[in-house]
N, C-alpha and C positions, 0 to 999 in steps of 0.2 A: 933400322928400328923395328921392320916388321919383323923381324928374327926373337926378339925377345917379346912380342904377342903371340905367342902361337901356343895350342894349349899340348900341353904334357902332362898327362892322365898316366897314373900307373898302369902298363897293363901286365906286367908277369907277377900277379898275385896268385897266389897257392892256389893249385888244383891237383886234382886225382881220382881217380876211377876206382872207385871202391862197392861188394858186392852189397845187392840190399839186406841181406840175410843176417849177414854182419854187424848190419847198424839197427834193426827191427827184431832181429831173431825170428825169425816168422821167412815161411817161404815164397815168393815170388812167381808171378805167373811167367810161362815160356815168353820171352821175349823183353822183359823187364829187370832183368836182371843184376844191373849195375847201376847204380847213382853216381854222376859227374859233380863232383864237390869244387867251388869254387872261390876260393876266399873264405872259408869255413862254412858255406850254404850250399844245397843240393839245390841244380840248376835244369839238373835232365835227370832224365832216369832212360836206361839203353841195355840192348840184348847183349849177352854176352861176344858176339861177335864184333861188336863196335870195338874198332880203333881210335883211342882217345890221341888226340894233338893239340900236343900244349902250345901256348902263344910263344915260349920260348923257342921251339924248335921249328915252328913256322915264319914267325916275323925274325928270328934270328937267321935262318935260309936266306929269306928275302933280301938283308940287310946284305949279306955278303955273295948273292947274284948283283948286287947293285954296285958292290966296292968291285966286283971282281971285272965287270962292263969298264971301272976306271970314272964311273960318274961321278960329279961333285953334286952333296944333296943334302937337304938337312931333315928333320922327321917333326911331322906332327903326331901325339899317339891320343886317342881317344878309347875311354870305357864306360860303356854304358851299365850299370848297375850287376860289375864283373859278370855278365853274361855273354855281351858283344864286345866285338873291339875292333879297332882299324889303327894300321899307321900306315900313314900317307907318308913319302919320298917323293921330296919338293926338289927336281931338279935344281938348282940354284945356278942359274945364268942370265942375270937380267939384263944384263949388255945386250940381249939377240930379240927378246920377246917385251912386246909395246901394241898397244891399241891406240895408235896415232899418239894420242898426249901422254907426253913419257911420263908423267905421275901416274899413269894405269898401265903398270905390269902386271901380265900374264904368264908363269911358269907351267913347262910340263911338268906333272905330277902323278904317280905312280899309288893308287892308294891299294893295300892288303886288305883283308876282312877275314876274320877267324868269328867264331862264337863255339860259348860250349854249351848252350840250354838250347843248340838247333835253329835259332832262328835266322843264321846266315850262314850261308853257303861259303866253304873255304875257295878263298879265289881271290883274283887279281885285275884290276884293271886301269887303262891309262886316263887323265882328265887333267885336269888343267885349275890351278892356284892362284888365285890374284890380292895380288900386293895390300892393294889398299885397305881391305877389307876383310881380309885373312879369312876370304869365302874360299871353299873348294867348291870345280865346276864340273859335273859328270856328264856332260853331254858327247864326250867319246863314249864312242861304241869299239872300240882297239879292245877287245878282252885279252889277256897273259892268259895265253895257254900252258898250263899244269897238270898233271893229275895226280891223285889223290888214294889211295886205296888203304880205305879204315876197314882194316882187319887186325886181330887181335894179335894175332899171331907174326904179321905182317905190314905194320903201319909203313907205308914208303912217302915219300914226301919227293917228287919230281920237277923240280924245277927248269925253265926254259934258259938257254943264253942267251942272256939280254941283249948283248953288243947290235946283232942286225937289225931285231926286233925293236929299237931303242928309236935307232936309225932311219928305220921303217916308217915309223909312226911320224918321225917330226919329217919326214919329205914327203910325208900323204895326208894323212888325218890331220895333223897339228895345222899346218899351213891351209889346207882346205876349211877348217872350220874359223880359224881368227880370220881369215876373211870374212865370214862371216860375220863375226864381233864387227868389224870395221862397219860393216854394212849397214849394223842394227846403230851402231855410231850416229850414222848420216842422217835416221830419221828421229827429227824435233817430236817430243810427245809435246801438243798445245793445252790437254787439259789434263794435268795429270790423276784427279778424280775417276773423270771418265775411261783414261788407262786401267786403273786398277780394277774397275768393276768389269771393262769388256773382256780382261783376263778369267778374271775370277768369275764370269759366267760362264765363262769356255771351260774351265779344268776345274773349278770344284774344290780348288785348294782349300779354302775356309769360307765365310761368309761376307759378302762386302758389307750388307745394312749392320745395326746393331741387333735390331730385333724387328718382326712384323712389324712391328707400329712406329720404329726409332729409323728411318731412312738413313741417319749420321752414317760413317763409314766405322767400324768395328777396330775395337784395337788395334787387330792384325793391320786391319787396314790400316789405317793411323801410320802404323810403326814402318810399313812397306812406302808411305806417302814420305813419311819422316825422312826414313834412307835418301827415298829417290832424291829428295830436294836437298837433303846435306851434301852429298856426292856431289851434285850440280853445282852446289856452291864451293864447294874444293878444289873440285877440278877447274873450275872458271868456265862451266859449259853449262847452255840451255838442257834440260831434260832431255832425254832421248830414251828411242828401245833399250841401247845396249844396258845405259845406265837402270834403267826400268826392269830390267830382266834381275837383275846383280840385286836391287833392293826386295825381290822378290826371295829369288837364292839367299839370303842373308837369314830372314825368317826362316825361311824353309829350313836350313839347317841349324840355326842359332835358338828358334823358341818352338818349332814345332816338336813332340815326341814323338818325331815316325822313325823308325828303325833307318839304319843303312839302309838298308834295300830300297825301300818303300821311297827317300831322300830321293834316290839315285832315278829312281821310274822316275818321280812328279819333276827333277828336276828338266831330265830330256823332253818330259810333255810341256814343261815351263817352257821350253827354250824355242823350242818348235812354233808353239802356242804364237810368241811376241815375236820371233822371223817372220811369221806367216803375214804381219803386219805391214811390213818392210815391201 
């Protein structure tokens, strides 16, 4: 069933690298020279030297470094207001990956990130997908090393082979960190009020009160209490970190507006934050 929740955003909507001279008639300063057109909106404006890379010919690489490793995996694709974009390659093997109670699967998950208005960096890295709640988890640090060279004249687009790299990650990383998950498992949060706020003193994600004078916990908060205690009652488990962490993740990516990037920091400083607990 989680197969057909998963969001699918267009993302190889028209784009093109066109000069600005062209669309203004008017001359441009040294170094401004092209506008990134994107779904019919100008999203950058970039020197003539820039190498534009279309989501086509990046997440289309990726898809077939992925088939050609021999992986089975299905895609999540997200776009943020055709600027940014990701698609995530959800290993698909639920048979191997579990957090003690088999209704909480864990997948390796391979997420991409392209943008064309510059505000993320083309790259690659590994993290992990879970079932329940069709949250992605970026607390890998495994970055896909690639390179990149945006030159006009010479856009190349280099790809790693996956096959040991793959391999790599789940007999180091993957296994070393759901340990971890297991761990944050083991500890009962007792009030879960008090959970929320001693996180959200520590990292700043949003505001726990309502306001100076309203002590009540804050929508977000609300919403992060709501998770924690749904999950708990589905899974047929008392509260805990792990669960606590994941209700947290959920907002973070589900109703906050912070970019890819920004997601991916608060979520390792989340993760870190509510181990530290443990």
């Amino acid at each position: 069933m989680y197969l057909q929740n998963l969001q699918h955003d267009e993302i190889f909507v028209s784009n093109e690298l066109i000069s600005l001279k062209s669309l203004t008639q008017m001359e441009s300063r040294r170094g401004l020279e092209n506008a990134v057109i994107s779904n019919g909106k100008i999203v950058n404006v970039v020197s003539d030297s820039y190498g534009h890379i279309s989501n086509d010919v990046f997440f289309g690489r990726a898809e077939k470094m992925l088939s050609d490793a021999g992986l089975k995996f299905i895609k999540r694709t997200i776009n943020k207001n055709d600027r940014s974009f990701v698609t995530d390659f959800i290993i698909d093997d639920s048979s191997q990956f579990t957090i003690k109670n088999e209704a909480d699967t864990i997948l390796p998950m391979l997420r991409f990130k392209n943008s064309y208005d510059g505000s993320e960096k083309t790259s690659g890295h590994f993290g992990f997908y879970r079932q329940i709640c069709s949250n992605g988890l970026h607390v890998s640090q495994a970055e896909i090393e690639f390179s990149i060279k945006h030159s006009k004249n010479n856009t190349n687009l280099i790809m790693p082979c996956l096959n040991n790299l793959f391999h790599r990650f789940l007999d180091n990383e993957f296994y070393f960190i759901t340990q971890k998950f297991h761990k944050m498992r083991d500890f009962e949060i007792l009030d879960t009020r008090a959970f929320v706020k001693a996180v959200l003193d520590q990292i700043k994600l949003f505001r726990y009160e309502c306001s100076d004078t309203n002590n009540n916990p804050s929508k977000k908060s609300r919403t992060v209490l709501e998770i924690l205690d749904y999950e708990a009652l589905a899974l047929k488990e008392t509260p805990n970190l792990w669960l606590g962490y994941n209700a947290f993740n959920s907002v973070l990516h589900n109703v906050s507006k912070k970019s890819f990037g920004q997601q991916e920091r608060l979520d390792k400083k989340l993760f870190d934050t509510i181990y530290e607990m443990t």
